[in-house]
N, C-alpha and C positions, 0 to 999 in steps of 0.2 A: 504494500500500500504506500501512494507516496503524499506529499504535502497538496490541499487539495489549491494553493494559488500557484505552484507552480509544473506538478507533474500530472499527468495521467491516472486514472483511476479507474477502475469498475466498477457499478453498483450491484455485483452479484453478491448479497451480502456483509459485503464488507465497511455500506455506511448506517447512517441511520437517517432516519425519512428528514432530517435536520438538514442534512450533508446533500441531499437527493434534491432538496428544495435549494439550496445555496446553488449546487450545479445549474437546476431549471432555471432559475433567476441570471446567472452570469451565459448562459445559454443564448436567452433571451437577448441580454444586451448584448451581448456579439454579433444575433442578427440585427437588433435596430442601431450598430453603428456602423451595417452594412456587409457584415459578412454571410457569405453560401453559407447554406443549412452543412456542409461537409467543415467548410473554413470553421465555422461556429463547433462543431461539433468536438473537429479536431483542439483545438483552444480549449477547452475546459475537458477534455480527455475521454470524451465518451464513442461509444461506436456513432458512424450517420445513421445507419438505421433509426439506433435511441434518437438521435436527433429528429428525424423524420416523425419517429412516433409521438415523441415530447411534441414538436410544431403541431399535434393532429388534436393536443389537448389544449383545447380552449384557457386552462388557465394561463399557459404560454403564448400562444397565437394571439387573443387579445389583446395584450400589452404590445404586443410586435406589429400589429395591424393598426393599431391604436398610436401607435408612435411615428411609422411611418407614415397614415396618414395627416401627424401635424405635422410633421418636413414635407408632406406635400403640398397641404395648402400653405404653409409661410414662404414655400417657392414661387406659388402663383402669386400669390400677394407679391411678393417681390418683382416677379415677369409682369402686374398689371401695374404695379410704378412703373416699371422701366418703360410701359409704352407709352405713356405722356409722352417721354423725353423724345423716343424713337419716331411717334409720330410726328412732333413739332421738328425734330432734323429733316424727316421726310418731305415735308410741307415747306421748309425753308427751302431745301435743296431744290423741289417744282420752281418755285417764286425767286430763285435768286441766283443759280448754276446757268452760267453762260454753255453749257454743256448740253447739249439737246439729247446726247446718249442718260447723261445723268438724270438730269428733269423726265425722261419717259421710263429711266429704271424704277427712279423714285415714285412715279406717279403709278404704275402698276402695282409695284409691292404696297403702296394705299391702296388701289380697289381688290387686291387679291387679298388683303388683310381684315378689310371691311367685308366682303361676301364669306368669308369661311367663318368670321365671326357669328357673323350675321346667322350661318347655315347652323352654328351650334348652338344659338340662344334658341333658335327653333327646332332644335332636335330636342334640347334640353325643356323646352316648354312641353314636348310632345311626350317623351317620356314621363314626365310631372303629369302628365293628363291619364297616363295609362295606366302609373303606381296609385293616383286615387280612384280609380275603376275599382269597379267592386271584383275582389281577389277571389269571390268564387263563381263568379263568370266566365267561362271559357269564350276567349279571343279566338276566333279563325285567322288562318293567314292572312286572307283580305281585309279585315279590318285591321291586323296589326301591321300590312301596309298602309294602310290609309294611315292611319296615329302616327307612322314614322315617318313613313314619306310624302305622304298628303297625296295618293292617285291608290290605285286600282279598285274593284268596283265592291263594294260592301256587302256581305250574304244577309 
């Protein structure tokens, strides 16, 4: 058996459910500071398997699901400041680049930025309309074209 912060261990009894929970926990944080379920694994000394099967129990998955989703929204939040700034460069660059390659790059990446936008606040309003439908009504494919893509014909 070695020191559980720096070697390798198994839990074939040789800890106790103490030692089993400190592993799950540092487990855990290995995946939310980014490491594979094997990288995590290996790091705190256990088989991937156990690893595998520990990520399948929601005491662990929670916190790791939960954590990487706040680094991904404080990323978005960070990408939707940065487009103030990117937009107003874009918008300068139209109105003021003696460069007519420049002014038509810049003017594209605006309308190409604006319609994809545009195409996910409407995807995301569509999906918002579908999760408060009632969950024990069965959707047909055509109507769950129509809620996502707004066309084919409704049974």
């Amino acid at each position: 058996m070695f020191d559980l912060a720096c070697q390798p261990m198994t839990l074939r009894g040789e800890h106790n459910g103490g030692d089993r929970a400190l592993l799950r926990d540092r487990f855990a944080n290995e995946l939310i500071a980014g490491s594979s379920i094997e990288g995590a694994s290996r790091a705190v000394g256990i088989d991937r398997r156990t690893g595998h099967r520990w990520l399948s129990d929601p005491a662990v998955a929670g916190p790791v699901r939960s954590a990487r989703d706040d680094v991904r929204r404080q990323t978005v939040s960070q990408l939707v400041s940065a487009c103030t700034a990117a937009v107003t460069t874009l918008l300068d660059v139209m109105a003021t680049s003696k460069s007519d390659v420049a002014r038509v790059q810049a003017a594209k990446c605006v309308l190409e930025s604006s319609l994809a936008h545009a195409e996910a606040v409407e995807l995301a309003e569509r999906v918002a309309k579908l999760e408060e439908s009632d969950t024990s009504a069965t959707v047909s494919a055509a109507q769950l074209r129509l809620i996502v893509f707004g066309d084919g014909d409704v049974e």
